[in-house]
C-alpha positions, 0 to 999 in steps of 0.5 A, a space after each residue: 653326191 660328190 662335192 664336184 658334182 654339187 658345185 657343177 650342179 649349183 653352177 648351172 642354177 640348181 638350189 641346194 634342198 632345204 635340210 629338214 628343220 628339227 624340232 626342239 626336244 621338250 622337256 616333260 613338265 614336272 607340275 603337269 606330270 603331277 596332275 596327270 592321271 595315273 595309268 593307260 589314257 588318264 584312267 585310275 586302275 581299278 583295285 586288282 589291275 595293278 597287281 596289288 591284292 585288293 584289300 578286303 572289306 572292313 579292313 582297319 576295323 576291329 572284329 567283334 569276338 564270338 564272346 562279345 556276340 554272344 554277351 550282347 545276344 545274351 543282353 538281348 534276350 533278358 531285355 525282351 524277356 523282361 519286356 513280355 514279363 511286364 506286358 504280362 504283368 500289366 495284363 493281368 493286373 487289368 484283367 483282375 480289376 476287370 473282374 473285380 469291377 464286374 463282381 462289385 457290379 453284379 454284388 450290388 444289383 444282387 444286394 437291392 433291396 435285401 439290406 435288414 438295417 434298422 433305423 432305429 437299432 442302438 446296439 453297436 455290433 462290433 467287428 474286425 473288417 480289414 485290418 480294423 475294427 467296425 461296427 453295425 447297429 443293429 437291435 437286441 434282436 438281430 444282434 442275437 440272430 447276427 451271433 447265432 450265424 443266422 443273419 451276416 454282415 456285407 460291405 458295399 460301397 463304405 457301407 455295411 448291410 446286415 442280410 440273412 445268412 442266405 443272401 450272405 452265402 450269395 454275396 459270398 460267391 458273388 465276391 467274397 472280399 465283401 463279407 465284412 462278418 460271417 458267424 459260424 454258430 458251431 465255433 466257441 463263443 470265446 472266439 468272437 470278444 466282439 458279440 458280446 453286446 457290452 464289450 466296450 471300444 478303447 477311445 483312442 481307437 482309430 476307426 
């Protein structure tokens, strides 16, 4: 529109349009920038979407070597093969006292009543019974049977029972760390000092 046409118009009472009001430009705000999410609408880009490689699982972690895996399998299986030793270990040494018991038990109800000491016997018979030397009195009687192999010697309880040669063979099979003195009437006289009735103790011997 020409000026002259603009003037005649506003002569005759027409208003001029209002120009369209512009809006100041805004500046983005830098600490607003700052917390504002990276990526589309605020989300976090997941690991890959942004087109950097994912890293992989445990990076930063030092990764144990095929040696070192095998040294601690290694340790391992002595740890529990020691472990089994000892169970095994204890298990036997609880059977053998098992065993042990119920020998002892079955030796001393078999040994009732067929021990053949003499009250009133003052020869001391004297022999070696763990590691030591015992004795048992017995008289001139016995002590020749006991020497000819015919009666023997048993252990119970601290005690020390003479009994028939038979009943010793019994006693024997029954629990054999209990024959305290077993005479065999064939071997020489010289290999038991003991039966000799005269043979006399040392007084500094520990019984």
């Amino acid at each position: 529109m020409t000026d002259s046409l603009r003037d005649q118009l506003l002569g005759l009472g027409f208003k001029p349009a209002p120009k369209p009001e512009r809006k100041p430009e805004r500046r983005p705000d830098p600490r607003r920038e700052a917390h504002k999410p990276a990526g589309k609408g605020g989300a976090h880009p997941k690991p890959g979407q942004d087109g950097k490689p994912r890293p992989s699982q445990g990076a930063g972690k030092p990764r144990r070597s095929q040696e070192d895996i095998d040294l601690a399998k290694a340790y391992a299986i002595r740890a529990q093969r020691e472990k089994d030793e000892r169970i095994e270990a204890e298990r036997v040494k609880q059977e053998e006292a098992r065993v042990r018991r119920e020998a002892k038990a079955k030796l001393e109800a078999f040994l009732k009543d067929k021990a053949l000491n003499d009250a009133e016997a003052d020869i001391a018979r004297h022999f070696p019974y763990g590691g030591k030397i015992k004795r048992i009195y017995v008289n001139a009687e016995q002590l020749k049977a006991l020497n000819g192999g015919e009666l023997g010697v048993v252990q119970q309880n601290g005690r020390y029972l003479l009994v028939t040669a038979a009943v010793l063979a019994e006693a024997e099979a029954l629990f054999a760390p209990a024959i305290a003195l077993k005479v065999d009437p064939d071997a020489p006289a010289g290999n038991d000092p003991y039966a000799d009735p005269q043979y006399q103790v040392p007084d500094d011997l520990v019984w």
